[in-house]
C-alpha positions in Angstrom: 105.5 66.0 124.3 108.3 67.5 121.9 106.3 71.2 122.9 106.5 70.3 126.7 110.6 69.3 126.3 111.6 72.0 124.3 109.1 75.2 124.9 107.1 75.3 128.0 108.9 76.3 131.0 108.1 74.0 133.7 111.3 73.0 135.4 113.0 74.6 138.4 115.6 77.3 137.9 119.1 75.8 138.3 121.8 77.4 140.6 123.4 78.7 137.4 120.3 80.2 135.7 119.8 81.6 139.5 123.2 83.4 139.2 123.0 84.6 135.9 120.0 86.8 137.0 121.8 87.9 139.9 124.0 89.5 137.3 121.6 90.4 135.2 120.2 92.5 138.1 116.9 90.8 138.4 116.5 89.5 142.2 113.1 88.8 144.2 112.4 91.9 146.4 109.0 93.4 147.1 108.8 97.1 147.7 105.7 96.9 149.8 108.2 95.6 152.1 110.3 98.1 152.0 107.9 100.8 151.8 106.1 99.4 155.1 109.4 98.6 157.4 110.7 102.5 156.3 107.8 104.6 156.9 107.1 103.0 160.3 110.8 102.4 160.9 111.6 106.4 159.7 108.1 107.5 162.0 109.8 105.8 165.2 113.6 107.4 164.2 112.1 110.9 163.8 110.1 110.7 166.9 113.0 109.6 168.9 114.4 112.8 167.8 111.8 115.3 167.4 110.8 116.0 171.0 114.9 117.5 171.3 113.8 119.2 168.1 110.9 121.3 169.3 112.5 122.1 172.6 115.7 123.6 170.5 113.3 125.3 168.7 111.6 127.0 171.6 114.7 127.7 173.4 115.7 129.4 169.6 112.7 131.6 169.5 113.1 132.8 173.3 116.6 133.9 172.1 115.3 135.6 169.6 112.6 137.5 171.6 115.2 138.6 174.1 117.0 140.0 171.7 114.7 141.6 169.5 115.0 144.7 171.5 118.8 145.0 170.4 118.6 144.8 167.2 117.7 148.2 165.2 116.4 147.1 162.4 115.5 143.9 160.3 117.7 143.8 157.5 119.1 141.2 155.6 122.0 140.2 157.8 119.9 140.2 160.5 117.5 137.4 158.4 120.7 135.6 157.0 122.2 134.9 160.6 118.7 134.1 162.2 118.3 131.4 158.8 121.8 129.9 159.1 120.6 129.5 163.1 117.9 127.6 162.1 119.5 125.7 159.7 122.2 124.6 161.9 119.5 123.6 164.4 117.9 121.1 161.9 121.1 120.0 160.5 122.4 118.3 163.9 118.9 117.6 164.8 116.9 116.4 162.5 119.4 115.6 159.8 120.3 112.5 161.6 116.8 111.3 162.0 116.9 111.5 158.3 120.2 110.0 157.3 118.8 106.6 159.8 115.9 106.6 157.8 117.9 106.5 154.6 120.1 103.8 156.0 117.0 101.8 156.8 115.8 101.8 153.8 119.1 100.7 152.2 119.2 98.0 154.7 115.6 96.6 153.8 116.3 96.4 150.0 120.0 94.9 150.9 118.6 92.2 152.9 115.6 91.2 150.4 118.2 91.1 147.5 121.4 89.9 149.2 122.9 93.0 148.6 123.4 92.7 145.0 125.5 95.4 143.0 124.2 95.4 139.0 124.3 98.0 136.5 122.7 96.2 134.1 119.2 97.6 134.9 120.7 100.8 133.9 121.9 100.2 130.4 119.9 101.6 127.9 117.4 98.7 125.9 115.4 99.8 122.8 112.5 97.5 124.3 112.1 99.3 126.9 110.8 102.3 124.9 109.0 100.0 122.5 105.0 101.6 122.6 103.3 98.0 121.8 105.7 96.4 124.6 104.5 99.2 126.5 100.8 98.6 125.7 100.7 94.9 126.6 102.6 95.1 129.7 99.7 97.6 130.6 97.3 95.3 130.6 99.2 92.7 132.1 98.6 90.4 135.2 101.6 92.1 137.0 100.1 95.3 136.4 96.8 94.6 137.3 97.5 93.6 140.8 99.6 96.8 141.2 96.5 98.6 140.2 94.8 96.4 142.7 97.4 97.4 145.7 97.1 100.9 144.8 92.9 101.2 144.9 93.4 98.9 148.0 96.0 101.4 149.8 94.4 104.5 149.0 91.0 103.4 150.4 92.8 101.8 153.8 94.9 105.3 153.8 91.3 107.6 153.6 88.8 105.1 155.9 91.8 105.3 158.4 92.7 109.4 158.1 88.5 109.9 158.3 88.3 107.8 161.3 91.1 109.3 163.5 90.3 112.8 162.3 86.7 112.4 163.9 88.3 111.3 166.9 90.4 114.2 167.0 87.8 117.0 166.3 86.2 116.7 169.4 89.8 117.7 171.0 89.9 120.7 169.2 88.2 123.4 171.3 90.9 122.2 174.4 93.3 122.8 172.0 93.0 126.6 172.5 94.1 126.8 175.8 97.1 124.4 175.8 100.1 125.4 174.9 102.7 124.9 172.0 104.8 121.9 173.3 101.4 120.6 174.8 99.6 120.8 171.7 102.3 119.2 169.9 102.5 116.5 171.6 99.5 115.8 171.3 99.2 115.9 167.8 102.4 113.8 167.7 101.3 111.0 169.6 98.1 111.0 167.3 100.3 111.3 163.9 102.2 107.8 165.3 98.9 106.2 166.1 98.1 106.9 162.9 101.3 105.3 161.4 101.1 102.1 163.3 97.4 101.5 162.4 98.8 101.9 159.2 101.2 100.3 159.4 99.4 97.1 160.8 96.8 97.3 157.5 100.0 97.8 155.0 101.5 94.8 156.9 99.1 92.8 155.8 99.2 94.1 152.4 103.1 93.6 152.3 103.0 90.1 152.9 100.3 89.5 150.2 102.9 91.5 148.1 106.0 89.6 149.1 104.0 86.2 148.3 103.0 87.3 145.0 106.1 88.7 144.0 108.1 85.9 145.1 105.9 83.2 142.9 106.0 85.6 140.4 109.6 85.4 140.7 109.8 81.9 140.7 107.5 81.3 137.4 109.8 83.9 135.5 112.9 82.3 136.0 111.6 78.9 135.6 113.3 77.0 132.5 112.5 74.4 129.9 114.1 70.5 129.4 116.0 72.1 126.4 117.5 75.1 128.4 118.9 72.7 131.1 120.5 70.5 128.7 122.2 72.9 126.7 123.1 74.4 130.2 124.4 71.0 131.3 126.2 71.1 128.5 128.1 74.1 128.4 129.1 73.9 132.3 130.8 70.0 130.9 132.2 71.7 128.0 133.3 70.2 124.7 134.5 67.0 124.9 137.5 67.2 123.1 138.6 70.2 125.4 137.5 67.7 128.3 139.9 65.2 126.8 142.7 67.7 126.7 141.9 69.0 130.3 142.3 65.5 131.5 145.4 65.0 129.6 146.9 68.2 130.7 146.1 67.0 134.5 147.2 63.4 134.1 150.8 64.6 132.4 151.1 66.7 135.5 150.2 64.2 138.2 152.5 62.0 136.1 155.4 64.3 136.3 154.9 65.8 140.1 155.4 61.5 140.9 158.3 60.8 138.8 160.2 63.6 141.3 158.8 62.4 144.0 161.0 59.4 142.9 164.4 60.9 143.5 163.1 61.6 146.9 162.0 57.1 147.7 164.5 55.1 149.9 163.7 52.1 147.3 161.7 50.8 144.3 160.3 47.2 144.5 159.7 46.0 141.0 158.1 43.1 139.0 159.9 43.2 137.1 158.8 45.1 134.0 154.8 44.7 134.8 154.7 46.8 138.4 157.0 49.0 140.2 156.2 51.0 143.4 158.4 53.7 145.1 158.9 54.0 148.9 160.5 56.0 151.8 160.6 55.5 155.2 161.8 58.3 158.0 162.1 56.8 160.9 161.7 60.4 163.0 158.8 60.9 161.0 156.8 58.3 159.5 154.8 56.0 161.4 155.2 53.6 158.3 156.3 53.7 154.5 154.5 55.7 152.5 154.1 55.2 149.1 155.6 58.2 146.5 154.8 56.7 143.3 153.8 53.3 141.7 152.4 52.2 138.3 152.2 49.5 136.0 153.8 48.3 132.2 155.4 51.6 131.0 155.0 53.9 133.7 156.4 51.4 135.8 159.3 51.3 133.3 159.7 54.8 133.8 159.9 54.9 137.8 162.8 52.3 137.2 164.2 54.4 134.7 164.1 57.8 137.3 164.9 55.4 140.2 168.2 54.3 138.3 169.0 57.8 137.2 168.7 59.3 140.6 171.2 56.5 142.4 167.7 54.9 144.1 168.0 50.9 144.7 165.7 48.8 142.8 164.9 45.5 144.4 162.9 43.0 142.5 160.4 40.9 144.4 157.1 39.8 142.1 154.6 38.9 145.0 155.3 42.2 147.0 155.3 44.7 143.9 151.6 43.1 142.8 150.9 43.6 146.9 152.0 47.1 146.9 150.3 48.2 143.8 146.5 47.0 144.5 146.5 47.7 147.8 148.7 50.5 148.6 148.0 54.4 147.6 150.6 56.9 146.6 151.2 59.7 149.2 149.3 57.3 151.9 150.9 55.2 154.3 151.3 51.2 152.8 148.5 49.0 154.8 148.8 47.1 157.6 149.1 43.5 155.9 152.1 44.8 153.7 154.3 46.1 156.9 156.3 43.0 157.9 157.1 42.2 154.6 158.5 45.8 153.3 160.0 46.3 156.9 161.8 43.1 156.3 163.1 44.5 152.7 163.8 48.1 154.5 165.6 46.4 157.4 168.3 44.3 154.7 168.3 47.4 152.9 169.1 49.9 155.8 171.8 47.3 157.2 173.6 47.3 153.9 174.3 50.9 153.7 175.2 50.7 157.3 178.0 48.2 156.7 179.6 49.7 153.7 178.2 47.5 151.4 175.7 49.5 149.2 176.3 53.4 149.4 173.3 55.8 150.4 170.6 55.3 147.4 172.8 52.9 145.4 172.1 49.7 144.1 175.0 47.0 145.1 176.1 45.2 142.0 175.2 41.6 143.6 171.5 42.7 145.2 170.0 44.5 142.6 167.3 41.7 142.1 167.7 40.4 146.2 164.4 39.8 147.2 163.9 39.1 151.2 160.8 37.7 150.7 161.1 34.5 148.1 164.4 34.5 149.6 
């Protein structure tokens, strides 16, 4: 037991562990994949553009037989400028044919590894040159069944080659009498037979391959009980720095609601034990909402800002207790608590209306009025 919880790896890799390899540059990808999809991909690209190819070429080399009786003698220009001809024939020819390829390929591995970007694989590591290292990873189960691929692809590649070059030979004495684009087309269209047989046979192998590796994969990244604590534990942190986080965030919420204070049409208090701030718009709000509430000494502190700021405070026990269980700051108060507070906001609104209490200023004589226990 104490083996299996601290050594053996037999848990599932974590999202974090997951993403630390990511960075690491080790992601799940096989290459017979990628091999496969761009040889038979690259085949079908270059044959899309090969028969413009050979008909370029052909038109080249009647040019150049035309010609021929103009020119007085082969020198070197005369090679240079027929070279740079033929260059510039493959280069906006078959150039593309290549550059698709290459973006295939790049496409392939992108997809199979999320198109990770890592340059840790190419820092130097002493291990990597370490001769015993070297000497056990030969003889490992990873590189046996590369070995095993290998022996397995070379006979597929020579049974298939032997077969279709005995189907071909017997095309061989017609061969004489076509002509060039004839006979290359021929042998064209037996080359991409040849690719997608195979292809089909490495297809096979590929998804072996991708299989393996990805269990492979899997089983390497796999972690013990101990890793996943300690990981657990470092993602929660130390609890004292938890204990100041926490601090840091209730100080701020505690500060962002004593000015939201300056900005409440009223306080109702009770009177030391609760005190909740609200403000009504009537363009606005559909009811009060709540700014800021809070019990013992923080209520004594919204008093205290409510006081400072010229905002009424109206005692009234039952509907402070109310307001503080049920109601939520920055929310609208419930639906049980409206007649009552639109009772409170109604002799509150009429005093500043008739001169009697000043815009957000307690009236001597009301200070503790409460509408409610009358």
């Amino acid at each position: 037991m104490a083996q299996n919880e601290g050594g053996e790896r037999t848990e599932k890799a974590t999202p974090k562990r997951r993403s630390d390899e990511r960075k690491k540059g080790n992601v799940f990808q096989s290459r017979d994949v990628t091999t496969i999809l761009s040889l038979v991909g690259g085949f079908f690209i270059i044959g899309f553009f090969v028969g413009s190819f050979l008909e370029q070429i052909q038109e080249l080399y009647r040019r150049q037989v035309y010609r021929i009786n103009d020119i007085p003698q082969l020198d070197t220009t005369v090679v240079m400028a027929l070279f740079r001809e033929l260059a510039t024939l493959v280069a906006t020819t078959l150039l593309p044919a290549i550059i698709l390829t290459g973006l295939l390929t790049v496409l392939v591995v992108g997809f199979q590894t999320r198109w990770i970007w890592s340059t840790e694989q190419l820092k130097f590591k002493l291990e990597r040159i370490d001769p015993i290292k070297g000497f056990k990873k030969l003889f490992a189960l990873r590189s046996l069944v590369e070995l095993a691929k290998s022996i397995i692809k070379i006979v597929v590649i020579v049974w298939l080659l032997y077969g279709k070059v005995m189907n071909t030979v017997e095309y061989l004495p017609l061969m004489m009498d076509w002509d060039l684009m004839q006979a290359t087309r021929f042998v064209g269209k037996e080359m991409m037979g040849l690719v997608i047989t195979v292809g089909i046979a490495f297809g096979a192998v590929a998804v072996i391959d991708y299989t393996y590796q990805w269990w492979e994969y899997e089983k390497n990244i796999k972690m013990t009980k101990q890793e996943i604590k300690d990981e657990y534990k470092q993602m929660e942190g130390d609890p004292q720095i938890k204990g100041k986080r926490r601090q840091k965030q209730r100080e701020y919420a505690m500060s962002r609601m004593m000015q939201a204070v300056k900005e409440a049409d009223v306080v109702v208090r009770n009177p030391t034990h609760f005190a909740v701030a609200l403000k009504y718009d009537l363009e606005k709000d559909a009811a009060p909402l709540v700014l800021a509430k809070g019990q013992d000494h923080i209520a004594l502190r919204i008093v205290e800002e409510a006081e400072a700021n010229s905002v009424p405070t109206v005692e009234n026990k039952a509907l402070a207790r109310s307001l503080y269980e049920l109601a939520q700051i920055d929310e609208m108060i419930p639906p049980e608590l409206f007649a009552p507070v639109a009772e409170l906001l109604a002799w509150l609104f009429s005093q500043r209306q008739e001169g009697g209490m000043p815009p957000k200023a307690p009236h001597p004589s009301h200070d503790t009025y409460s509408p409610i226990e009358g």
